[in-house]
N, C-alpha and C positions, 0 to 999 in steps of 0.2 A: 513441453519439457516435463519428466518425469520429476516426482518429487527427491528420489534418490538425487538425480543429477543438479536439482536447485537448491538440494542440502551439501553438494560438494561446491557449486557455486557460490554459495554465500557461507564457507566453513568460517572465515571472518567472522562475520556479525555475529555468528552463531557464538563463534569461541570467544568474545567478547562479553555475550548474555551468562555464558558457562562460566569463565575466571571470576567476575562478581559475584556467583552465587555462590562459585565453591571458595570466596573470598567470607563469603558471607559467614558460611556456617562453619569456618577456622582459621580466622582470620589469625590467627598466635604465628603461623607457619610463614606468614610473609612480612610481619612486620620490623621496621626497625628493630635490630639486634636478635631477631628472630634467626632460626635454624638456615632459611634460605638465605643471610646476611645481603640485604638489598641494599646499604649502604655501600659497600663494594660492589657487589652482583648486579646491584642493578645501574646504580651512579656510573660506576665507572666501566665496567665490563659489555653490559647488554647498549648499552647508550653510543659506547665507542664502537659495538658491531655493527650497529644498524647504519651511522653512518661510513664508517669503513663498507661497508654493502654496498650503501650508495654510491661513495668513491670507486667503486668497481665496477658499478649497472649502468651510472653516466655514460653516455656517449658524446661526449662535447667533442669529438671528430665531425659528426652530426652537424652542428650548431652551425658552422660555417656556412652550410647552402638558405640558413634563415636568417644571416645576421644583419643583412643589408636594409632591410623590413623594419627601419629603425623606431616610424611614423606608429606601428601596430604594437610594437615589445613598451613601448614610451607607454601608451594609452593603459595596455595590461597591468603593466606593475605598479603606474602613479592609484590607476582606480585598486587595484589587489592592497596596497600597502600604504596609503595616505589619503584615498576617498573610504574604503572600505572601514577601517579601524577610527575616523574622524567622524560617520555617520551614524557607526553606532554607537560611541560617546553621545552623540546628541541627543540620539535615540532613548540613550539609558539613561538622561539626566532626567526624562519623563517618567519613566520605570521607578525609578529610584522613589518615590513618592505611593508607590502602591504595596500591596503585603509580600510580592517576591520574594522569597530568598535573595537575599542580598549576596551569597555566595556566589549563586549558579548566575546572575546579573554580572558579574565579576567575570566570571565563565564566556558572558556571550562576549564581554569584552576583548579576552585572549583572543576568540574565533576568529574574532575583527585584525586582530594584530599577526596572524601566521600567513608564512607566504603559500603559493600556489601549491598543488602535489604533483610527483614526480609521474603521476601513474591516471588517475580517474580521467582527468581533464586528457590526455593524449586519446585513451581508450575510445573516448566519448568522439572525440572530434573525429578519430580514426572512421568509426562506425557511421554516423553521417556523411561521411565523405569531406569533410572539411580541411584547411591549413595545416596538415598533421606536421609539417616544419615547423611552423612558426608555434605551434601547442609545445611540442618538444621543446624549443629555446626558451620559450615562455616559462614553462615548468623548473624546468633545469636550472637558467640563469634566475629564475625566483626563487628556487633554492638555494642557492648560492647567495643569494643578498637577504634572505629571508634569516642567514645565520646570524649575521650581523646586525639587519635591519629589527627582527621578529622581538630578542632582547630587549632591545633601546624601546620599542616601541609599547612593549608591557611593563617596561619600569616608568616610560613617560604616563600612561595611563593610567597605569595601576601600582607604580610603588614595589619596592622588593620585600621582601622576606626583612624582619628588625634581626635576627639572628643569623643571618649571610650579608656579609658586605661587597659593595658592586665590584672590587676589583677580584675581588674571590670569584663570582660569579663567571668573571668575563674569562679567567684564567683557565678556569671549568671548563667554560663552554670550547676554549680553542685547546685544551688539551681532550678533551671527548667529542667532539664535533671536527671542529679545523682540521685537525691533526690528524684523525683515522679519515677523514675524504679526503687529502692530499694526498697522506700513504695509498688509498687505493684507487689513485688516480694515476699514480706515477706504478704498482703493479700490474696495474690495468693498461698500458704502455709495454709491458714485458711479455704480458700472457693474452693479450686479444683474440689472436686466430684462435687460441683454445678455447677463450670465453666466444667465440662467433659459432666455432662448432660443437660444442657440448649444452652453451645456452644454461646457465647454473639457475637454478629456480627463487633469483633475487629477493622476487615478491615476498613470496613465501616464507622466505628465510626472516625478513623485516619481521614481517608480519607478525609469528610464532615469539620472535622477543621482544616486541610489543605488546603481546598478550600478557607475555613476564612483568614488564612493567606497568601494563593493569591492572594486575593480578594483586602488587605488591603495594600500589597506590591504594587499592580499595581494602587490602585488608588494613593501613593505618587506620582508615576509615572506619572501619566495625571497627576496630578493637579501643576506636574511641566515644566514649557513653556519652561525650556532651552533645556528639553532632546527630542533626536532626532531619531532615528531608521529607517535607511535606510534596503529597501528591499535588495540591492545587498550584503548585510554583512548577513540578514537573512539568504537568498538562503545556501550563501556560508559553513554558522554553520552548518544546516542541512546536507549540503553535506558530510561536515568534522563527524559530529558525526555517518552517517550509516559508513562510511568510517574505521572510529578508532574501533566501534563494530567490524566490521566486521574481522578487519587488527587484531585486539586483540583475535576473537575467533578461527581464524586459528593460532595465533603464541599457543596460549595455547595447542588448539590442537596436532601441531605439536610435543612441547615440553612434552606433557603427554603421548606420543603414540611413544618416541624412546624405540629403545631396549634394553637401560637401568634403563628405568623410574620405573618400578615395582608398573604401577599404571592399575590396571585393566578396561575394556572398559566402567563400571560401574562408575568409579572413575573419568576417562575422561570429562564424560558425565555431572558428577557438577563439573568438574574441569573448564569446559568453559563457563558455565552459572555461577558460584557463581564469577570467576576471574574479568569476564568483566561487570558484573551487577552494578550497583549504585543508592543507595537507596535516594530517595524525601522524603520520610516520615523524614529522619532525616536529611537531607541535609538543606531542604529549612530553619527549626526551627533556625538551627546552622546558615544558612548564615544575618536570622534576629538578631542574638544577635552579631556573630563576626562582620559584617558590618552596624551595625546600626548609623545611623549619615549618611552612605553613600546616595547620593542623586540618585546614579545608581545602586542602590541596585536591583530594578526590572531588569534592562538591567543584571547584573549578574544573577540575577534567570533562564533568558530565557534557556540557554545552558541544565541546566540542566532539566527546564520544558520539552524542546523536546527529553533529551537523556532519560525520564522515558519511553513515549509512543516507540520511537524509541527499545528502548531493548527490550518490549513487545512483539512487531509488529514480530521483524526481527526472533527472539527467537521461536517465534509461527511458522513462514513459515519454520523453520528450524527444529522443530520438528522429522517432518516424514522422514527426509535425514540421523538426525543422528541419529535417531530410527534404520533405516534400517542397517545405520552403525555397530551398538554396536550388531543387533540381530546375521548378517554375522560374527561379529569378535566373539561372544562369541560361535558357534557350532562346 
């Protein structure tokens, strides 16, 4: 692969390292009450597109030839959204004792608390040849519960915002969330064959006002002189998040391949990609409404900025290992 074509492959990551930097050196241009008005632009407008997008990319026509697989969707979501966010609380109550940033600690927390993504974990399982149904349902119906679940599960952990109150919060979330993926679930009903043969460039679309919205979070960030970010808490996150992929896609592993699990090598295959995946697309919107007010709102993003590219990354090199796996185990 040519470097041209691994720089249009990963135009993401890339345009994620760009909005921070060019956050960095003018940060005046995105912040609160700033020219770009992120207040509106980004709260209300960019946050109701992405998921209005998604109300429209869903294919839960899909979901029905996976639904019956009830034993495999049970296992995903209880480990995705009540083992996942329960172990690294435990994890952090160790952490919390050491010189961390106690913000970006905060951060790995969130990571803990989001549901699956619509996109990484399908692609992955896709490419091995795995459950690509049941990674779909998985994805999807964790989106879906991830709106309601994701909230509750960062205010049980971690507490809101002193200057938003929870019912404010929750109002937020179902007029910029609920409400644009209903709408474009029930247009998505009207225009299908058009979206089957023209194929709109979803991703992309997410993507590009998602960038907006980290663009807009990190310039609060610089344009605030108390907050601090030391390298050795950086390193350290990094460390921890290949760490917890890793540690989490060998325990699922493990747990889907006993000899009484009655999950086939197929089923394994999106049981460890959809379990341990965690969706940006809906994460970052949610961490703007449930912590808004907070002035370390970017210092929480960071954790989960790095565990998108990190699950990518680790997922991709791992591929062809458990490809080779599932082909031996199924002959």
């Amino acid at each position: 692969m040519g470097l041209l074509e691994r720089l249009r492959k990963e135009w993401f990551i890339l345009g994620i390292v760009l909005v921070i930097a060019v956050a960095r050196l003018e940060p005046t241009v995105g912040v609160k009450g700033g020219p770009l008005k992120p207040e509106i632009t980004i709260t209300y407008i960019a946050v109701s597109a992405i998921f209005f997008n998604s109300g429209l990319s869903l294919k839960t026509e899909e979901l029905t030839s996976a639904l019956m697989h009830v034993k495999l969707h049970l296992f995903v979501q209880i480990f995705t959204l009540v083992f996942f966010p329960t172990a690294i609380w435990l994890f952090l109550q160790l952490l919390s004792i050491t010189p961390v940033n106690e913000w970006l600690l905060k951060g790995l927390q969130t990571v803990g608390c989001m549901p699956p993504p619509v996109s990484s974990a399908v692609i992955l399982t896709k490419a091995v040849g795995g459950n690509e149904a049941a990674a779909i349902f998985n994805s999807a119906f964790g989106s879906f519960l991830g709106i309601v679940i994701t909230p509750l599960l960062l205010l049980l952990f971690l507490g809101s915002s002193s200057s938003v109150p929870f019912t404010s919060i929750f109002s937020q979330l179902f007029m910029t969330v609920v409400v644009p993926l209903i709408i474009g679930q029930i247009v998505r009903r009207y225009i299908k064959d058009w979206l089957e043969r023209k194929k709109p460039p979803f991703g992309t679309i997410s993507s590009c006002v998602l960038l907006m919205i980290i663009y807009t979070t990190f310039c609060d960030t610089f344009a605030n002189p108390n907050i601090d970010l030391d390298k050795f808490s950086l390193i350290i996150i990094v460390f921890i998040i290949f760490s917890v992929q890793m540690s989490f896609m060998f325990l699922t592993f493990l747990f889907s391949t006993r000899n009484n699990s009655s999950f086939t090598p197929a089923d394994t295959v999106a049981i460890i990609f959809c379990s341990t995946h965690k969706s940006l697309t809906l994460g970052i919107p949610m961490l703007k409404i449930v912590f808004a007010g907070y002035e370390h709102l970017s210092l929480i993003s960071v954790p989960l900025l790095i565990y998108h590219p990190a699950q990518i990354l680790l997922g991709s090199l791992l591929v062809p290992t458990i490809k080779s796996w599932m082909v031996s185990r199924q002959k």
